[in-house]
N, C-alpha and C positions, 0 to 999 in steps of 0.2 A: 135164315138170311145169311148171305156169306159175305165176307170182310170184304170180298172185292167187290160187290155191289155198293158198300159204304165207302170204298175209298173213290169210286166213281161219283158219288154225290158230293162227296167233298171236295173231288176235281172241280164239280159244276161249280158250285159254289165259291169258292176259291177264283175260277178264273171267267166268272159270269158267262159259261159259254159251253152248250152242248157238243160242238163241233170239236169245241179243245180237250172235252174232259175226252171226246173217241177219241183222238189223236192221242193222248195222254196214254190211252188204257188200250191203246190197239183193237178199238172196235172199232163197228158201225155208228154211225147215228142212231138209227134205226134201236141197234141194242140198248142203248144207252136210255134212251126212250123209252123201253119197254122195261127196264129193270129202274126208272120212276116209278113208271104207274105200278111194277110190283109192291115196291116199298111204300104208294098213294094206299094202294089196296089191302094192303096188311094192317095200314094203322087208320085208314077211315079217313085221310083226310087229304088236304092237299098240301103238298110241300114245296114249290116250285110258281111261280108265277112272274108272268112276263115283264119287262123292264123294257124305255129306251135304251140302257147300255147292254141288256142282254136278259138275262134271268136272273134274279134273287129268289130267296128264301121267304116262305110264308113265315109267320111266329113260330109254325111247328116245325118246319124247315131249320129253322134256327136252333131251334132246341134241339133235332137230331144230327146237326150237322157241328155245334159243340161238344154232343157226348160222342159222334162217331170220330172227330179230328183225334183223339185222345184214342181210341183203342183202335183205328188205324197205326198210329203212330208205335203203339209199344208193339202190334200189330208186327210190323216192319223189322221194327230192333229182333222179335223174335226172331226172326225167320235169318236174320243177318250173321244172329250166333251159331243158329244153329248151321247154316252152311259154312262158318268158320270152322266150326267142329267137324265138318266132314268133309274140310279142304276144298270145298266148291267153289270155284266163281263162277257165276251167273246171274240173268235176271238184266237187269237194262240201266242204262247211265242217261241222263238225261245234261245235255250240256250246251249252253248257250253261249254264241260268241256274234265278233260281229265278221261283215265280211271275208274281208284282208285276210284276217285268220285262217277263220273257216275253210277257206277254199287254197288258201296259198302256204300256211303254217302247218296245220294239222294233218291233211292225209299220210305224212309219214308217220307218226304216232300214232294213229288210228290203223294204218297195213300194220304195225307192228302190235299193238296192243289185240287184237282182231287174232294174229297168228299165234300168240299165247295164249288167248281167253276165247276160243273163239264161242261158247256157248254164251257169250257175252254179246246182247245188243247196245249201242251207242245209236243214241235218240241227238242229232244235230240241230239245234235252231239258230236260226240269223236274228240276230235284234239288234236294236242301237242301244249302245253300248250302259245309258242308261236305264232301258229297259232290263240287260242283262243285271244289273244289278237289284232291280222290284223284284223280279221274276225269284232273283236268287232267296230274297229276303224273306218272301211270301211263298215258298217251299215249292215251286213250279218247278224248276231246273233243281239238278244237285250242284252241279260246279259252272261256272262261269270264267272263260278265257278272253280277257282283255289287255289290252295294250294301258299301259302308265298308270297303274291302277291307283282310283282314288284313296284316302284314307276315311273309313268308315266304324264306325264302334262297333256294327255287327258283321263285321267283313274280317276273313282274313286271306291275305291274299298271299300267295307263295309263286317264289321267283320262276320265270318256265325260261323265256331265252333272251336276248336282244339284235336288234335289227339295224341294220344302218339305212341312213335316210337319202337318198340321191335326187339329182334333179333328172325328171324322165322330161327328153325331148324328141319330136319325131325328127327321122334321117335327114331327113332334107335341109333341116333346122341348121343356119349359119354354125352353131354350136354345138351340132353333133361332131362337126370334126375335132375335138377337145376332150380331154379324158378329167377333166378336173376345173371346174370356176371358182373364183370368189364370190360368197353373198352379195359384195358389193355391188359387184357384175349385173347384177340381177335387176338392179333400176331400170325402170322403163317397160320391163318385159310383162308382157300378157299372162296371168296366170289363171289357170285349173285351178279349183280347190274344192275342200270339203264345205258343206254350209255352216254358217258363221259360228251356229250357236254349237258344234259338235266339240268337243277334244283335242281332237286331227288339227282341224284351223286355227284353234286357240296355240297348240301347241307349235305349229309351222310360222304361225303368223307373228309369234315372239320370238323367233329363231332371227327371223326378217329383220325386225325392229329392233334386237339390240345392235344388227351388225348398219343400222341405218338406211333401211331398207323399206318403203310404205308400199307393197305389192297392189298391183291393179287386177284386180279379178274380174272377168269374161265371163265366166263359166261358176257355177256353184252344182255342187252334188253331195248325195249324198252315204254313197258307196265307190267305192276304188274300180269298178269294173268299167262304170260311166268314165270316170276321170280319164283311164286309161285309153277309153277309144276317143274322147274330144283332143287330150294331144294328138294320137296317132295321125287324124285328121286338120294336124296344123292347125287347132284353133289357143295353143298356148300351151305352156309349159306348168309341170306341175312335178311338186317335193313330195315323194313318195318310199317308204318300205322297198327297200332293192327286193326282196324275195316277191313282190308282187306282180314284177313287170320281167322276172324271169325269162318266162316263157316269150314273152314279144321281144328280148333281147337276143334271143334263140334265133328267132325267127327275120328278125331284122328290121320289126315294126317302130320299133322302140329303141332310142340311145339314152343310155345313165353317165351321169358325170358325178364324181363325187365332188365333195366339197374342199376347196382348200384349206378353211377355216376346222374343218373337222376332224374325225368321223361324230357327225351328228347320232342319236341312238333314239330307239322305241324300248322302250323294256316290255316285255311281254310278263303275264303272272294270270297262275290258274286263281279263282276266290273262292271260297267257302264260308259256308254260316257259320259265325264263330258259335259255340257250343253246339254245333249240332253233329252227330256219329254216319258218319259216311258207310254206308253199303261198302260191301267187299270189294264191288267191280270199282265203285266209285274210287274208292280208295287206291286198289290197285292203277287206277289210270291215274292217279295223281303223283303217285309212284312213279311213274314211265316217264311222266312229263319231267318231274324236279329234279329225276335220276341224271336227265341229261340239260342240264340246268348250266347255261357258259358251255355248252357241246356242238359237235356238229348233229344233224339232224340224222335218228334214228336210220338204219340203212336194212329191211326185212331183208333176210333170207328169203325166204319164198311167201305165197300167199299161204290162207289158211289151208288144215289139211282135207278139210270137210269143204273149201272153198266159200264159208262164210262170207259177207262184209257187212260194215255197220250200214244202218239205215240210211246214215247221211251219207255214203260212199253209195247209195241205190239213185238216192234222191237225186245226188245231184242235180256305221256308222263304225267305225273304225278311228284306230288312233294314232297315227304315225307321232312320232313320242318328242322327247325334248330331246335338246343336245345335254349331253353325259352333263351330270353334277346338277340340271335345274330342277326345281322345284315345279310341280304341280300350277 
């Protein structure tokens, strides 16, 4: 039996879901499938049985999915020393963020981390933001990239950049001619926003209220890409991460004003399970991020030399933050 067949049951198990543990382990369905029934057929019995939320574990299931979590695990460390000893990095980073990030923060750390490491794969998922933090807890993901990060007993989270928060309004908008408002300004107007119960809104929606401000929302979503085209479309204005609307400032889709009252801020921070030993790559990408920690963003030389890229760079619930000094 090999280790990778056991750390495969323990995906399943772990994340009630055959499709995830392939995804997980870079296989097929199919594979994953057939290296059950090997392990069905080895011990006589059944281990796997179907569920409304997905699949759990029979009793024997259980039993071999506690003894295999544990030598998976020392499993792993092995294999971590042993490429420290022989100067390796490799093997795959698994990291979960939520949009805004993902798509608008990281790809330069990622061209850059990719141009060093490149026998290094980086595994990207999008999740809201409390997800990213289950995921992190319950050993799914290794690192977790969020905005204003909460304070957790098994979290620890290290500083990566911060952001400033502008008002995105489309061109045509009375207010595009203006490089700068007052929150107070803001009475009356139509807003975009994140849905109520996320971060992002908690965090934008007290920014509002202490400058005296009860925002009227139009629109609710629940990722930055929606928000962005409902402005562009004149259905209202919305306080968002200047790095995210970049590109539509480029292009002329999109006008930012800052703030008079500010510069309002996001703080961004990688998280990690506190006691738990980060893989080489893991590590080294955590590296790359804190190195440039209060920096401008990473600027690659060139692409990889083998012309690598990570997964998430194939593939292709966010938190715009508090203004400086508040609290959570």
């Amino acid at each position: 039996m090999h280790i990778e067949t056991l750390k495969v049951f323990c995906d399943i198990i772990e994340s009630g879901s055959v499709s995830y543990a392939a995804t997980q382990n870079f296989v097929t369905q199919s594979a994953v499938s057939q290296q059950v029934r090997s392990l069905e057929e080895r011990y006589e019995c059944r281990l796997l049985e179907r569920a409304r939320a997905g699949v759990r574990p029979t009793p024997a299931g259980q039993l071999l999915y506690s003894a295999s979590k544990e030598i998976v695990r020392r499993f792993v460390e092995l294999e971590n020393r042993l490429r420290e000893l022989g100067s390796v990095v490799a093997g795959t980073v698994r990291v979960g963020t939520v949009y805004s990030i993902g798509l608008h923060e990281l790809p330069p750390y990622l061209k850059e981390f990719l141009r060093r490491y490149p026998s290094v794969n980086v595994h990207l998922e999008y999740q809201r933001a409390n997800k990213v933090y289950d995921e992190l807890v319950e050993g799914k993901i290794d690192l977790g990239i969020v905005a204003y990060p909460a304070k957790r007993s098994q979290i620890v989270a290290l500083p990566f950049r911060s952001d400033q928060l502008v008002l995105a309004v489309p061109p045509e908008d009375a207010l595009a001619k203006r490089t700068k408002i007052g929150v107070r300004e803001l009475a009356g107007q139509r807003f975009i926003g994140f849905e109520r119960d996320m971060v992002t809104r908690k965090a934008v929606d007290r920014i509002l209220r202490q400058h005296g401000v009860t925002p009227h929302y139009t629109m609710e979503f629940d990722n930055i890409e929606t928000i962005k085209r409902a402005v562009e479309i004149g259905q209202g204005v919305a306080i968002v991460p200047r790095p995210t609307i970049e590109r539509e400032i480029e292009r002329g889709s999109l006008k930012a004003l800052d703030f008079a009252e500010g510069p309002f801020t996001r703080s961004l921070a990688t998280i990690c399970k506190r006691g738990r030993e980060l893989a080489p790559a893991a590590a080294k990408f955590v590296e790359l991020l804190t190195a440039n920690n209060h920096a401008s963003r990473p600027q690659p030389s060139a692409p990889g030399a083998n012309g690598e890229r990570s997964k998430a760079e194939r593939e292709r619930s966010d938190e715009p933050g508090l203004a400086e000094g508040q609290k959570p």
